[in-house]
N, C-alpha and C positions, 0 to 999 in steps of 0.2 A: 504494500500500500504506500510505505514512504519513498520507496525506489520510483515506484510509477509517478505521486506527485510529484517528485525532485525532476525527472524526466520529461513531466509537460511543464514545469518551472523555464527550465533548459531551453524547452523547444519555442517557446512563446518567447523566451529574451533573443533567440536566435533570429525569429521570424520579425521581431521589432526591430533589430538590429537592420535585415534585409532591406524591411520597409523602407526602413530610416536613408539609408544607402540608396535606396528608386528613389525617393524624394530627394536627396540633397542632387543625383544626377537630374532629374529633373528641375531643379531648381536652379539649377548651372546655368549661368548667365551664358550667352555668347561669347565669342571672345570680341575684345577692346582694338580697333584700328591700331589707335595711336599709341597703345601703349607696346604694339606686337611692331611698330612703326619705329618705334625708340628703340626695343629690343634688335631689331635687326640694322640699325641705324640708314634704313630706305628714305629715302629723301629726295633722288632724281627720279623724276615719274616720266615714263613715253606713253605713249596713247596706240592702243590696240586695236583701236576700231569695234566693230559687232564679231560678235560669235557668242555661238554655244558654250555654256559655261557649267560641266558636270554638279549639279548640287549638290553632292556630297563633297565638293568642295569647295563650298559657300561657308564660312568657321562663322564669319562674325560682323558687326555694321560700326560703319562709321561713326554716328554719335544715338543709335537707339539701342545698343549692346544691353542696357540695363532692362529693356523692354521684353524679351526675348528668353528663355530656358535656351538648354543644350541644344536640345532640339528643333530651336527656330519657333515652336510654338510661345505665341503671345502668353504674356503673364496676365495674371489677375486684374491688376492695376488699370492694365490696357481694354479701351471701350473696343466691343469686339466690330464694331459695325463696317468697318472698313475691310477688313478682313472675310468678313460675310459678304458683300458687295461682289469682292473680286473672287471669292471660290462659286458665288453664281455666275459669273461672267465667264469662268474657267467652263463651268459645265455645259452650258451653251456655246461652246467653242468661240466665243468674242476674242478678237485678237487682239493682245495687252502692246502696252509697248514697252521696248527691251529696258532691263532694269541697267543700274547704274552701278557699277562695282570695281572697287580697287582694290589691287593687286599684288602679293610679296609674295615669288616665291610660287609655288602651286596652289598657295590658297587664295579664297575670293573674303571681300567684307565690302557688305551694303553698303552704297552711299544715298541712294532712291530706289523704292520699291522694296520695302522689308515685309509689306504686306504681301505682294506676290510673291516671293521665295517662299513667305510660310507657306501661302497655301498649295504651290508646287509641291512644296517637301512634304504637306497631308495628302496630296493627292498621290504622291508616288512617284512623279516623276520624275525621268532621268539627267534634265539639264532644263537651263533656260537662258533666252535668249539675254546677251548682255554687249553693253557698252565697256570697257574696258581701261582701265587708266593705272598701269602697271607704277609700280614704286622698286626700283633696282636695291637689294642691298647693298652698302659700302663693306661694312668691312673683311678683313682680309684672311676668311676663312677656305680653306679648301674650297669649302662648300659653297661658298658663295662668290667665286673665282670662277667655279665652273658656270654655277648661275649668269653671272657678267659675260660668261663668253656665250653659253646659250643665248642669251638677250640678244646682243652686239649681229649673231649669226641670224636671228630669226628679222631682225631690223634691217639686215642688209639682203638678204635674201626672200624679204615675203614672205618666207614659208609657215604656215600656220601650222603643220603637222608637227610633231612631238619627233625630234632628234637626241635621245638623251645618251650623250657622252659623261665617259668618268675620269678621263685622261685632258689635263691640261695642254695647251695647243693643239687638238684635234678638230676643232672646230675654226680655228683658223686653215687648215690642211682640206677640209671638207670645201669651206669658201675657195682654194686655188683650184680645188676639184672643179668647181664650178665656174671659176675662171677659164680655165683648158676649155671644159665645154662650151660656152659660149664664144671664146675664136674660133673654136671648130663650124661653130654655128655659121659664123661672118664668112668663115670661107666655102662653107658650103654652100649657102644664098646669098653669098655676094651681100647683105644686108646685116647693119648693126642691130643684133638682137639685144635687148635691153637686159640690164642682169636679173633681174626678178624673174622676165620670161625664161629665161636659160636656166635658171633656180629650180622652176615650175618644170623646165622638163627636164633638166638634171634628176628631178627628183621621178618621176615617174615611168622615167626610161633607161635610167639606170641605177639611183638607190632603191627603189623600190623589188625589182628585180631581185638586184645579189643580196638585199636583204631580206627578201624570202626565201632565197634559197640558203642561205645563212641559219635561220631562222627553224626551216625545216631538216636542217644538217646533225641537227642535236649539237650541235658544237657548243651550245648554253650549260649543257648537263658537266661540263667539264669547267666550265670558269662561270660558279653561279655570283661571285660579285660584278660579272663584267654586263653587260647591255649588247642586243643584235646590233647600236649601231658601234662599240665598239669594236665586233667583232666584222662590222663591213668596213669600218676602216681598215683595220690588220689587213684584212686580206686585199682590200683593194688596194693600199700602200704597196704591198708586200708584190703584188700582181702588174700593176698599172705603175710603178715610179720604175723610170731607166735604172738600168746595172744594180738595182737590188739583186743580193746573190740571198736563196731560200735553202732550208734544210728539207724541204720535202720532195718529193718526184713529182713524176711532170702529169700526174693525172689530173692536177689542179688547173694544167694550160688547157686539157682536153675540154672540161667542162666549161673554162672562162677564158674568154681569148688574152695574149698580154695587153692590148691595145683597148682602152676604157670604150671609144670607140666603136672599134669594132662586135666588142661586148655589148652595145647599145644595138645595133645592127641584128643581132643573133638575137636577142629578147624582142625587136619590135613586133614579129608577128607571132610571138609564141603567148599561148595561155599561160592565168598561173599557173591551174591545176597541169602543165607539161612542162613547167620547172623542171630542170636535170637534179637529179640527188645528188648532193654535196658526200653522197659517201660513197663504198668503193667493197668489194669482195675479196675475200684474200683465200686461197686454201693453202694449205699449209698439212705434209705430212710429219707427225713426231712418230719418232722411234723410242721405245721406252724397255728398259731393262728393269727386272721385277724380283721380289725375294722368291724362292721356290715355293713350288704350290700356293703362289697367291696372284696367278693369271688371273681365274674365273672372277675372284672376287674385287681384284681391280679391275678386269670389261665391264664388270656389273658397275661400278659407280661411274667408268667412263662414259658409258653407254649411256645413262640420267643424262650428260650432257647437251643441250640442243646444238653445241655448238660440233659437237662429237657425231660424223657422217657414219662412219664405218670405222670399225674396230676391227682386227683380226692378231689370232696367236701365232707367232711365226718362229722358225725353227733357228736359228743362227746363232750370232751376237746378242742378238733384241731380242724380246719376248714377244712384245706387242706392239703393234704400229697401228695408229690413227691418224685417220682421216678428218681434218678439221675445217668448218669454213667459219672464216668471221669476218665482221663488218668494221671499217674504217673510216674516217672522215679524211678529207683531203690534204689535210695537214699535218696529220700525225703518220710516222713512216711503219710500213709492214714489220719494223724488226721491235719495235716497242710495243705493238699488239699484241703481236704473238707471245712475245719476251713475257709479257704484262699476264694474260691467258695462263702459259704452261706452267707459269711460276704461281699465280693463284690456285689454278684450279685440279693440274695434275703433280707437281713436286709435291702437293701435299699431301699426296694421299698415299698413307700409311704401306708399308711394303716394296714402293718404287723407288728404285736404287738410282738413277740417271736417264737423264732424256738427251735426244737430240733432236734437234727440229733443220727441216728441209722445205724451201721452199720453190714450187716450180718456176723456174723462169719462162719456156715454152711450151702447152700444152693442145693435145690434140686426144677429144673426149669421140667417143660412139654414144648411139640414146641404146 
């Protein structure tokens, strides 16, 4: 009897405790412009124009932050009629006009229109249309280094789509990228293309391209702090700038020509979905020497392997020879897969004395 009440004692301080915790989140003011404006010490502002602006990252208003919970819904305080007005205007589809909001960094804060965003963010939806008035951070964090060069590239190129680098000067190297393209342009029609337009199809005739095929390379799974456009830099650097000398083979020229280019030329009339796969097949025979009488029992766990084609027991030097085939991306060389593989997946297994691995240079199969 005294266990059971001490236990609903327990459970009720716990569940007041919760409550208490939803109210104080809801009771969470927006965040402060100017105080998020001092912390990042943002001070020069450019003007963005209209777009779409994801609500969820809408944090906070210019000077009605106090008005406002976490959530954007109006407090208590605030006469709701306004707010009412505009979610009936939402449901008859009446077109608003675009809110006002300034900018640090990825996030958004009202300047006009706090009434529209709430009722966006109760209806659900996934952005809204906005006017834009960006605030650059100064000072001289990594992080907001990259930010400045972001900014600098999107103002001198138009491009409204999301380029996000993590390496400092790469977004300068991106811009000569688009310098190259645009002479090539003038020499191709005789006509000075403006850089913004060269920007515009720099970008969708050839970053978008090798950054899908990037993209769908798995090349991410191996460097998960880096970004697809880091990785279309590398490779395009690596591909596209004279007398770089590379550590990989040439199956990467196969896929992507050296000449930016002419890589522009091969993607013009190609689908996405007929992207070339950034990766590459490898077979590879191992030869493996084993403790006596523990053939059977190591085919039986080679054999689990998907990567493992054919196994067979053979009479010589070697016990067992496999047959392997795996997959590589274009940058990484055949001898670090395999290397990477035999030493994972068969040295370790109990009873195998030594491998050696061969790989075909020339092959010639029957079905």
């Amino acid at each position: 009897m005294g266990i059971t009440f001490l236990k609903s004692i327990l459970a009720g301080r716990r569940q007041k405790n919760k409550k208490s915790a939803e109210d104080r989140s809801v009771e969470m003011e927006t965040r402060s412009f100017h105080d998020d404006q001092v912390s990042e010490e943002a001070f020069d502002a450019i003007s963005r124009g209209i777009c779409e602006v994801p609500l969820d990252q809408i944090i906070g208003s210019v000077g009605r932050y106090q008005d406002f919970d976490g959530r954007f819904r109006i407090k208590s305080h605030v006469p709701p009629e306004r707010l009412l007005k505009i979610k009936e205007a939402l449901r008859r589809g009446k077109p608003l006009p675009p809110v006002k909001l300034y900018q640090i960094k990825d996030e958004y804060y009202v300047l006009d229109g706090n009434h529209r965003v709430a009722a966006a963010k109760e209806f659900s939806h996934d952005s809204i249309r906005a006017q834009i008035l960006e605030f650059i951070p100064s000072s001289n964090t990594l992080e907001n280094i990259l930010y400045r060069e972001k900014s600098e590239f999107k103002k001198a190129t138009g491009l409204a789509e999301r380029i996000d680098l993590t390496e400092i000067g790469q977004y300068e190297y991106l811009k000569q990228q688009i310098k190259t393209h645009q002479d090539h342009l003038l020499g191709a029609t005789k006509k000075r293309v403006p850089y913004s337009l060269a920007a515009k199809d720099w970008f969708q005739s050839i970053y978008t391209p090798l950054a899908t095929i990037v993209s769908k390379s798995g090349l991410l799974d191996h460097f998960p702090e880096r970004t697809v456009a880091d990785l279309y830099a590398y490779v395009s650097f690596h591909q596209w700038e004279i007398g770089r000398r590379r550590s990989y083979g040439i199956g990467l020229d196969q896929l992507i020509p050296k000449d930016m280019e002419a890589f522009r030329n091969k993607m013009a009339d190609t689908q996405e979905c007929e992207y070339p796969e950034m990766t590459r097949g490898i077979t590879a025979f191992v030869l493996i020497t084993v403790k006596a009488k523990s053939e059977y029992r190591i085919m039986d766990k080679l054999y689990l392997l998907k990567e493992v084609r054919e196994i067979h027991s053979v009479h010589g030097e070697v016990d067992i020879l496999a047959k392997v085939v795996l997959t590589r991306d274009l940058l990484t060389s055949d001898a670090e897969i395999i290397g990477n593989f035999v030493h994972e997946n068969i040295r370790g297994i109990s009873g195998v004395g030594s491998t050696q691995t061969l790989i075909p240079g020339y092959s010639k199969t029957k079905e």
